[in-house]
C-alpha positions in Angstrom: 0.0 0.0 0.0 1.2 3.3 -0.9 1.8 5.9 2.1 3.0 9.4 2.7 4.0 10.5 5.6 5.2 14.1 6.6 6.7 15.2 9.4 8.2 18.1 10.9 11.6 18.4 13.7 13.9 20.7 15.4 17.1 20.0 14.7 19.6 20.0 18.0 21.6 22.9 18.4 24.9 21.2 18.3 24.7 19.4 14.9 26.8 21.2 12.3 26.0 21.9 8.8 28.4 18.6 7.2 26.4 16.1 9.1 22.9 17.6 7.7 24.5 17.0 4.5 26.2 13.7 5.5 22.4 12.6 7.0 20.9 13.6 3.3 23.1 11.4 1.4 22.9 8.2 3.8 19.1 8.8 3.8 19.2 9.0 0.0 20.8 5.9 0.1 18.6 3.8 1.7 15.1 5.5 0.3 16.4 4.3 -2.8 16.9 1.1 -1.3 13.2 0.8 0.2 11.9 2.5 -2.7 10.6 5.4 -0.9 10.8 9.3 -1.7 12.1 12.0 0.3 11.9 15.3 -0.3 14.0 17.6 2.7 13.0 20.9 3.5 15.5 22.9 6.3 15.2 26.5 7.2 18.2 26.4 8.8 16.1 25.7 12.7 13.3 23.2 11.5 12.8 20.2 9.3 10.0 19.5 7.1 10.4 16.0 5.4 8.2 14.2 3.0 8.6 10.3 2.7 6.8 8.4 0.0 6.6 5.0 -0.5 5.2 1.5 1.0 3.5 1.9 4.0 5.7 -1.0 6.1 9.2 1.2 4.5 7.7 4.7 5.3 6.9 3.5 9.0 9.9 1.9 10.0 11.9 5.2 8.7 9.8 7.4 10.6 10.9 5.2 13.1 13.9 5.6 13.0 14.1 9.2 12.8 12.3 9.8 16.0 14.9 7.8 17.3 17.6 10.0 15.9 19.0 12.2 18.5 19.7 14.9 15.9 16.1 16.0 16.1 13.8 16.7 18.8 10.0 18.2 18.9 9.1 15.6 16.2 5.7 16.1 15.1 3.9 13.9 12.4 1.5 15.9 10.5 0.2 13.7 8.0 -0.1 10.3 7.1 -2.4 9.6 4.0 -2.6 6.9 1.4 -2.8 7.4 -2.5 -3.2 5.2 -6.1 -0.2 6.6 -7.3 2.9 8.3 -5.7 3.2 12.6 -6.0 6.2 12.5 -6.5 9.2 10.5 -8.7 11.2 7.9 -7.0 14.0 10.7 -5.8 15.5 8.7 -3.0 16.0 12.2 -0.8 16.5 15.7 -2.1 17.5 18.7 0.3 16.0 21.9 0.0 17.8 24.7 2.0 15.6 27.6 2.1 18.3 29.7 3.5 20.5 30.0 0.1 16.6 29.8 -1.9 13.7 32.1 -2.7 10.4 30.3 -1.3 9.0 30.8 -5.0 11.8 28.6 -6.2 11.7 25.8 -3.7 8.0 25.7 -4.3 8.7 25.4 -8.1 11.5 23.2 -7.7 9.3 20.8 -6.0 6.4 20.8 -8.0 8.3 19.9 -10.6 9.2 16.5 -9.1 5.3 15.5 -9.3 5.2 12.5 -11.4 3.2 12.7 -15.0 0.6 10.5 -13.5 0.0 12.8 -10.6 -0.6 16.4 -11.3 0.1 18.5 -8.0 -1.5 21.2 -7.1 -2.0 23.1 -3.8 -5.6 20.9 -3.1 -3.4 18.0 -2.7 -3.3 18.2 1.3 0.7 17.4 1.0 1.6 20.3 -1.0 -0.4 22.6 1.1 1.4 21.3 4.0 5.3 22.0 2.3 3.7 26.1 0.6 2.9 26.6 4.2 6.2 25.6 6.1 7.6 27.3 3.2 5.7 30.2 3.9 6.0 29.9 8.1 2.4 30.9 7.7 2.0 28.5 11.1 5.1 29.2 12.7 3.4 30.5 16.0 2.2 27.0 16.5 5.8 25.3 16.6 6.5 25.2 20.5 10.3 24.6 21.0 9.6 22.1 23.8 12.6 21.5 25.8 14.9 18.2 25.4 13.5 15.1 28.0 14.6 15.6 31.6 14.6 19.0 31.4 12.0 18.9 34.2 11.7 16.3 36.9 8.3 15.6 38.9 8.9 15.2 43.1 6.7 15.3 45.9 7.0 17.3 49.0 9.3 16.1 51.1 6.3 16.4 54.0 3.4 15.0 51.5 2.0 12.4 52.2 -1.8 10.6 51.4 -4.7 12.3 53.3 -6.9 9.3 53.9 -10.8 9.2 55.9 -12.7 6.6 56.8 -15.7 5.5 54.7 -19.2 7.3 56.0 -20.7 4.1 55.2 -18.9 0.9 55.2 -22.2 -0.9 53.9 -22.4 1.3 50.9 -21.6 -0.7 47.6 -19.2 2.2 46.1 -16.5 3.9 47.0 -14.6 7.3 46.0 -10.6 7.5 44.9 -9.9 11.0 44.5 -7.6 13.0 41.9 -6.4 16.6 41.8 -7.0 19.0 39.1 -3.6 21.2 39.2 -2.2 24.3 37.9 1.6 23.4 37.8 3.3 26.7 38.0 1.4 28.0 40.6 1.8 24.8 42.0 -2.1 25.1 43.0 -5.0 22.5 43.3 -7.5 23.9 41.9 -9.8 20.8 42.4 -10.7 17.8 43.7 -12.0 14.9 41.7 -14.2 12.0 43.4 -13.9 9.2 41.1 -16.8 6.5 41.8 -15.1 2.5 42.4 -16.2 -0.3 43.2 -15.4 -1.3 47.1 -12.3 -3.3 45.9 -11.2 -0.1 44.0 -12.2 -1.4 40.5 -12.3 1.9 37.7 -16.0 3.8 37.2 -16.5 2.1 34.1 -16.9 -1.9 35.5 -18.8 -0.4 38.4 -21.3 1.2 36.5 -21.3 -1.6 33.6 -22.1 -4.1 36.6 -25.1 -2.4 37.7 -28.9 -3.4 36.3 -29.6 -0.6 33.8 -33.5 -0.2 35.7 -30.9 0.7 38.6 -28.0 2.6 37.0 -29.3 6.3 37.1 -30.5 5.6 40.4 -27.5 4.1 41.8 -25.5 6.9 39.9 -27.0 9.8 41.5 -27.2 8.6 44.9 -23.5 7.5 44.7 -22.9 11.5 44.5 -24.5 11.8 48.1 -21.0 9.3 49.3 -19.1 11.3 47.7 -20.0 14.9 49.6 -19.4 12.6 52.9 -16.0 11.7 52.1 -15.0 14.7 50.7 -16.3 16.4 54.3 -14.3 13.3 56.3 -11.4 14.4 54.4 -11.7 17.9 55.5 -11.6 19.7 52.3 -12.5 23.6 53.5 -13.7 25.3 50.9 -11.8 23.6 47.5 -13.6 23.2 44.6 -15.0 19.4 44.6 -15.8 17.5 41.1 -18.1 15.1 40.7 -19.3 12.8 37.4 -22.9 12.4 36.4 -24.5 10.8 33.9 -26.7 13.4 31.9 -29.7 11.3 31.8 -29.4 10.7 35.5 -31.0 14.2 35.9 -33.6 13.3 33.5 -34.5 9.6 34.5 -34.4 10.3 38.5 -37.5 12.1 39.9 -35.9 15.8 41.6 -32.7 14.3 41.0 -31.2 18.3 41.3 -32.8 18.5 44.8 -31.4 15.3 45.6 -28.0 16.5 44.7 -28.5 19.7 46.4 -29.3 17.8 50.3 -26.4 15.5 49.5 -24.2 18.8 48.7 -25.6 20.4 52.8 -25.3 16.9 54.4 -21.3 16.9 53.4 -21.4 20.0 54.8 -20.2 21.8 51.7 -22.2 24.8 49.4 -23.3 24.2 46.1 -20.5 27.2 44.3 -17.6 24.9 45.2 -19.5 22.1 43.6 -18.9 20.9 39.8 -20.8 18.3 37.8 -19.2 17.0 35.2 -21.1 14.8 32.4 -19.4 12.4 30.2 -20.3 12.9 26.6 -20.0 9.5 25.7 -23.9 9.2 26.4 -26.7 10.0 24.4 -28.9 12.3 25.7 -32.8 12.2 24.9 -35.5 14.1 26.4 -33.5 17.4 25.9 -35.7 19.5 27.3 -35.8 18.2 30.5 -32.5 17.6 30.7 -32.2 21.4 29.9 -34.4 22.1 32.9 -32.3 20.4 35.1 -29.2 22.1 34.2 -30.9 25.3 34.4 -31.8 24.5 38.2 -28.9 23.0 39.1 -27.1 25.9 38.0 -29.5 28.4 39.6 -28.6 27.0 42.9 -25.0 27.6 42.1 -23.7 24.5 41.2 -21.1 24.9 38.0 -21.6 22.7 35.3 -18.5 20.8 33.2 -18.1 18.5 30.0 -15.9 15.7 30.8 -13.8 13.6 28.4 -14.1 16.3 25.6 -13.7 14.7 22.2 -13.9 11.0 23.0 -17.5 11.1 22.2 -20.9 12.3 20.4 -22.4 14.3 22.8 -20.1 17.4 23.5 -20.7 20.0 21.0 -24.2 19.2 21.6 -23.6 20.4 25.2 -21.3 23.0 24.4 -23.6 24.9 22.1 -26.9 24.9 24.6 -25.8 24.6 27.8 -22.6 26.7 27.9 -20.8 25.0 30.7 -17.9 26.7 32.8 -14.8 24.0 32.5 -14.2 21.9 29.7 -11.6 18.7 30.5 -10.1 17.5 27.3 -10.2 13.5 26.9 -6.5 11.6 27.4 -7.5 10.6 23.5 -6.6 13.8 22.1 -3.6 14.3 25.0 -1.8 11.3 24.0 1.6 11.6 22.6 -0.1 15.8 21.7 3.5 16.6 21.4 4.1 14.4 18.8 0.6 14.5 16.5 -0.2 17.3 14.5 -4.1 16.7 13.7 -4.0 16.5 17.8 -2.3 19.9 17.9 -4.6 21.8 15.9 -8.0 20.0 17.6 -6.8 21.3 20.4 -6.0 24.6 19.5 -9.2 25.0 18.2 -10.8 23.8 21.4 -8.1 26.7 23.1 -10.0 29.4 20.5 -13.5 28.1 21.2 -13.2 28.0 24.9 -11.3 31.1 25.0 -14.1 32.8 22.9 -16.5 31.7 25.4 -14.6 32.6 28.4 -15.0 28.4 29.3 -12.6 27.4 31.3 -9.9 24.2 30.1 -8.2 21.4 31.4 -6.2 18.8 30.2 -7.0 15.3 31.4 -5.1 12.2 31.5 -1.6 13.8 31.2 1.4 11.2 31.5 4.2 12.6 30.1 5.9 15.7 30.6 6.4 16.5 27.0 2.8 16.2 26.8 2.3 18.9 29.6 4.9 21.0 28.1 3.1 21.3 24.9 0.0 22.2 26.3 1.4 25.1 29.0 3.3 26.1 25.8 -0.5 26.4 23.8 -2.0 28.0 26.6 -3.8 25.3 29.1 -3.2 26.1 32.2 -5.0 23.6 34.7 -4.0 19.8 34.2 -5.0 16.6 35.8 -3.1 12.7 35.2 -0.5 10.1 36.4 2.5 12.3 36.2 1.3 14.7 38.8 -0.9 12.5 41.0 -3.2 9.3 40.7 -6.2 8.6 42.4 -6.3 7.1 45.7 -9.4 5.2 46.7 -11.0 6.9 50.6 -7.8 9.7 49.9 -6.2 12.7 48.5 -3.3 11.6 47.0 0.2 14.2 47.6 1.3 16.2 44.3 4.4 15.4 42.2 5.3 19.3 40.8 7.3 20.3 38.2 11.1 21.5 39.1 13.2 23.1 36.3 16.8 21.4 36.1 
């Protein structure tokens, strides 16, 4: 199968001139070999490089460039497929657009298109090389630092915060998760994750239950969850909870229900959010509408969780306007790395910054991953590398310290 693949890198500061050229003609070497194109753009800081060929060939080059410690901030920015290839069988051809006019480059590789394959700037590679060419985008390439550039330690003083259960016949319990903003080195929220009593994730838990009891069971779940989060002594942070959205539809005044559980923990209903998945349908709009406009009335903020790993969000967005947004660890994964990831979530960034909607990251693991995103603008983050959940806790914070 015939695949092309672009990239684009930063190339280290300490690689001279020579081994770029050096690089070029071993690559041209074995892209002839493989039978795959390569056409080498450098602007003298970044690379943009095209490969062309068998999909099994192109892959395990790509491999082994990102393994290459020459470059760093490797981001792939499109992999497509094709009948026939763009370009001729080149092998690899360097284009320095220091010592060339962007016109000429831009002819200079149009000219390589193959007579079977007329290129023209529709064809999404092209329009990918005219606009590196043209640093149209060149606001969007964050210079992330090299790995271990930042570490990750606890406190020396942290340790878990644990409580004991309200209820030690209740069939759920609570692991809980901070939502941080790293350089202020601030929680800005607590996240009460539903388990199983042995700890097992939200989704068996809830899989497990009888679906005439899941909306139930799901709501009064959330009345647990105020408990432990009083046991625990939280003061006055900000508390997160999950609900599904047609819990507020399906349970009879399923708001005021939520509101008693909210004074019984002994909290107020401002330093409460409820998030709602947007992996769920939701029917019966309207009153799902009413509820939201209730719950909100009493103060209660309203959130979107796992942002882009479902069919339901825009939905939400667009008629119920909620305050915080949490981006799903689908789009976060390997961010640094994806282009089509990048731009989603710049244009989540534009949207939510239009709407004055507040944004978090979720599921973060890696620092390059929180690296890119600070760089884009998130500010608030929650994942593995600064704290997991701990079930009947609040787990210490791992922050970021600057080598």
């Amino acid at each position: 199968m015939l695949s092309t693949l672009i990239y684009r890198s930063h190339i280290c500061d300490d690689v001279p001139l020579k081994e770029i050229e050096e690089m070029v003609a071993s690559a041209n070497k074995k892209n002839e070999l493989f039978d795959v194109t390569g056409i080498l753009l450098f602007n003298g800081t970044h690379f943009f490089q095209l490969l062309e060929g068998p999909e099994k060939a192109v892959s395990n080059i790509y491999d082994r460039i990102y393994e290459d410690s020459r470059h760093h901030n490797i981001v792939e920015l499109m992999r497509d497929y094709a009948p026939e290839r763009r370009f001729g069988n080149l092998g690899m051809e360097l284009f320095d657009l220091r010592e060339h006019d962007r016109d000429s480059v831009l002819r200079a590789v149009l000219s390589k298109g193959t007579s079977t394959y007329q290129l023209t700037y529709d064809d999404r590679a092209l329009g990918f090389l005219r606009t590196f060419v043209e640093a149209t985008e060149k606001e969007t390439y964050y210079e992330i630092p090299l790995p271990g550039h930042w570490v990750f330690a606890r406190d020396d003083d942290a340790a878990v915060k644990t409580a004991e259960v309200p209820d030690e016949s209740a069939d759920c319990r609570f692991a809980f998760q901070p939502v941080v903003d790293p350089f202020a080195r601030e929680i800005v929220a607590l996240e009460a994750l539903i388990r199983s009593p042995e700890g097992g994730l939200s989704e068996h838990y809830l899989a497990n239950l009888p679906p005439e009891r899941l909306y139930e069971v799901d709501l009064s779940s959330k009345a647990q969850a105020f408990a432990m989060a009083k046991r625990l002594d939280i003061g006055e942070q900000t508390l997160t909870v999950n609900l599904l959205p047609m819990s507020l539809v399906m349970v009879p005044n399923a708001v005021e229900r939520l509101l008693q559980g909210i004074q019984d923990g002994g909290l107020v209903p401002e330093q409460i959010i409820v998030e709602f998945t947007e992996k769920q349908v939701i029917s019966r709009l309207d009153e799902f509408g009413a509820a939201i406009r209730q719950m909100k009335a009493a103060g209660i903020s309203l959130g979107i969780d796992d942002f882009g790993a479902g069919f339901a969000g825009l939905q939400l967005l667009t008629r119920f306007q909620p305050d915080r947004i949490k981006i799903n660890r689908s789009i976060i994964s390997d961010v640094h790395r994806s282009g089509p990831r990048q731009a989603i979530v710049h244009a989540i960034i534009r949207c939510c910054t239009s709407l004055e909607i507040g944004l978090t990251a979720s599921g973060v693991e890696k620092p390059e991953e929180w690296m890119w995103l600070e760089a884009a603008g998130i500010s608030t983050f929650q994942g593995f590398l600064f704290a997991e959940p701990v079930l009947n806790g609040i787990p210490p914070v791992a922050w970021p310290d600057n080598k």
